[in-house]
C-alpha positions as CSV (number, residue, x, y, z in Angstrom):
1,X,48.9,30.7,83.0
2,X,46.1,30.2,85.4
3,X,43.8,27.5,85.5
4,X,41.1,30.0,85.9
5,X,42.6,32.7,83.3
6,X,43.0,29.4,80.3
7,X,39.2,28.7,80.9
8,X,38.5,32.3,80.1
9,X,40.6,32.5,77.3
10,X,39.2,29.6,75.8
11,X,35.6,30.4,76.2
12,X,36.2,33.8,74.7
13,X,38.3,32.3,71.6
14,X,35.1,29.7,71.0
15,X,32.4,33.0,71.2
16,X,34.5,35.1,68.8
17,X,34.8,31.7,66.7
18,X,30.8,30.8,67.0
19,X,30.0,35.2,66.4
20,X,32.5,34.8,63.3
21,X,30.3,31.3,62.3
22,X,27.0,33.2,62.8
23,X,28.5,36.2,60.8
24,X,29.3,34.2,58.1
25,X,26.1,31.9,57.9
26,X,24.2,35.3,58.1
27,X,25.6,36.8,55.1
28,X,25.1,33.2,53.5
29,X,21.5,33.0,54.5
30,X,20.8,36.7,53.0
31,X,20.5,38.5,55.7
32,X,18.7,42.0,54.2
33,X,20.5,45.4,53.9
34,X,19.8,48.2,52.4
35,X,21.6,50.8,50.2
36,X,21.0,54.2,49.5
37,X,21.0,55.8,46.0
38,X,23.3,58.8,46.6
39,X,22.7,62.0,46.0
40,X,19.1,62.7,46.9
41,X,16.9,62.5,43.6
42,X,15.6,66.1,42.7
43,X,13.5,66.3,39.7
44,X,10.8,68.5,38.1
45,X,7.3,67.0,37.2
46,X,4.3,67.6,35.8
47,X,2.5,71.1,34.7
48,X,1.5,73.4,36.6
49,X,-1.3,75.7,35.8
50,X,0.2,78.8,37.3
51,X,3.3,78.3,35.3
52,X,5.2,77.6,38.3
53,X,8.0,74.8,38.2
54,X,6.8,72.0,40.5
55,X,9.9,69.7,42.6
56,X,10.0,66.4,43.7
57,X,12.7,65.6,46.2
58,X,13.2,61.3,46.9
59,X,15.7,59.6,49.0
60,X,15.4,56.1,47.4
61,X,16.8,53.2,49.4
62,X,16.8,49.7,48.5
63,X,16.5,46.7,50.0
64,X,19.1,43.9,49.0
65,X,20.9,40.8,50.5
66,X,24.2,39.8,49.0
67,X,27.7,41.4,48.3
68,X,26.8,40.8,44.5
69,X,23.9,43.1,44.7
70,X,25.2,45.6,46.6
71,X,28.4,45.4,43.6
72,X,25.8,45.7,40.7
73,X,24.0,48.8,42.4
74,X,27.5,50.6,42.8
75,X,28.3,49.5,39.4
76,X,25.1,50.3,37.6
77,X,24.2,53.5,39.6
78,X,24.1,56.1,37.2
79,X,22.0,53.8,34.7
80,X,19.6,53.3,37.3
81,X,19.6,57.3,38.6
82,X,18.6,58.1,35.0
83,X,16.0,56.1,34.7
84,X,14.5,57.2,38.1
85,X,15.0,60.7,36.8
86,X,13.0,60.4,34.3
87,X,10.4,58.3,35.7
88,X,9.9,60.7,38.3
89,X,10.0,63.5,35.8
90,X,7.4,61.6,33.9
91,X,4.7,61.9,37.1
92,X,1.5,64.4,37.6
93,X,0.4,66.1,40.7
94,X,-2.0,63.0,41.5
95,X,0.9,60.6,41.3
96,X,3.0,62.9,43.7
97,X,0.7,63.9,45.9
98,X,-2.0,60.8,47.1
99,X,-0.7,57.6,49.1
100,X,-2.2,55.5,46.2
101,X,-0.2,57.5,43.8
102,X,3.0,57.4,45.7
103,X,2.4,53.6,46.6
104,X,2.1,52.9,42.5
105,X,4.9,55.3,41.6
106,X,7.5,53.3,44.1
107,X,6.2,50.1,42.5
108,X,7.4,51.7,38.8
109,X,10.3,52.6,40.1
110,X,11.2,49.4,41.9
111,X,10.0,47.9,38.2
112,X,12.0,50.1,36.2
113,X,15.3,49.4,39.2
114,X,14.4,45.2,38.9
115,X,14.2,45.7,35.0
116,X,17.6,47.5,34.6
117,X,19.6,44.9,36.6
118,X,18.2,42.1,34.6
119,X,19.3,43.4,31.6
120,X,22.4,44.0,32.5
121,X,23.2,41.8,34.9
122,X,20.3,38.5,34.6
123,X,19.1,38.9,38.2
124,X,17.1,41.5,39.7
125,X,19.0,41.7,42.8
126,X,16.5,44.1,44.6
127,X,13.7,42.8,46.7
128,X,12.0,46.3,47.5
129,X,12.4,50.1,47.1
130,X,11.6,52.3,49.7
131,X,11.4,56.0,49.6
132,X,13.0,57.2,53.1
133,X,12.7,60.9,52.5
134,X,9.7,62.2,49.8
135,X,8.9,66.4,49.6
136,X,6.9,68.0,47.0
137,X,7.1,71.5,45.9
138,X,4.3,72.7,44.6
């Protein structure tokens, strides 16, 4: 082997060995990630005047940072879906409808999300809840 050519394989064995150390002290630091309760929520809510059924369609994502809470979420998925069912099915047109409404009903459900895990697991695991798809039927 080349001089030249050794150099070159050496430098590239120590990035891949510093990437694989900044990988690793990433995922030890908490880097965040998110993870997306699958399939999209659809739920009825409220009553409508009309008679009319009224829909609420969520994508609800969450934001975590280990391998542990990304485990839990898998694990305790449909626990946490049928709570969020219900919560949303719980909700008026005000609630669904205004940005301060929507702002307090993702706080519930990031509540009712933290308050699950706890129980069943003694952490919370989630640090946020974000809604990356919300459509109302009315």
């Amino acid at each position: 082997m080349k001089p030249l050519a050794f150099v070159a394989c050496l430098a590239t064995l120590t990035l891949c060995a510093q990437s694989a150390q900044a990988a690793e002290s990433a995922a030890a630091e908490g880097t965040a990630r998110y993870f997306l309760l699958e399939p999209t929520f659809v739920a009825n809510f409220g009553h409508a005047a009309n008679g009319r059924l009224q829909y609420l369609k969520a994508d609800v994502t969450l934001r975590i940072s280990t391998d542990e809470a990304e485990a839990a979420l898998k694990h305790h998925s449909p626990y946490l879906r049928n709570s969020l069912v219900l919560l949303f099915s719980r909700q008026d047109d005000y609630a669904v409808v205004s940005p301060e409404g929507r702002e307090q009903l993702r706080r519930d459900a990031l509540e009712a999300v933290r308050a699950i895990l706890v129980q069943e697991e003694g952490k919370p695991y989630v640090e946020d809840l974000v809604f990356s798809n919300f459509v109302v039927q009315r």
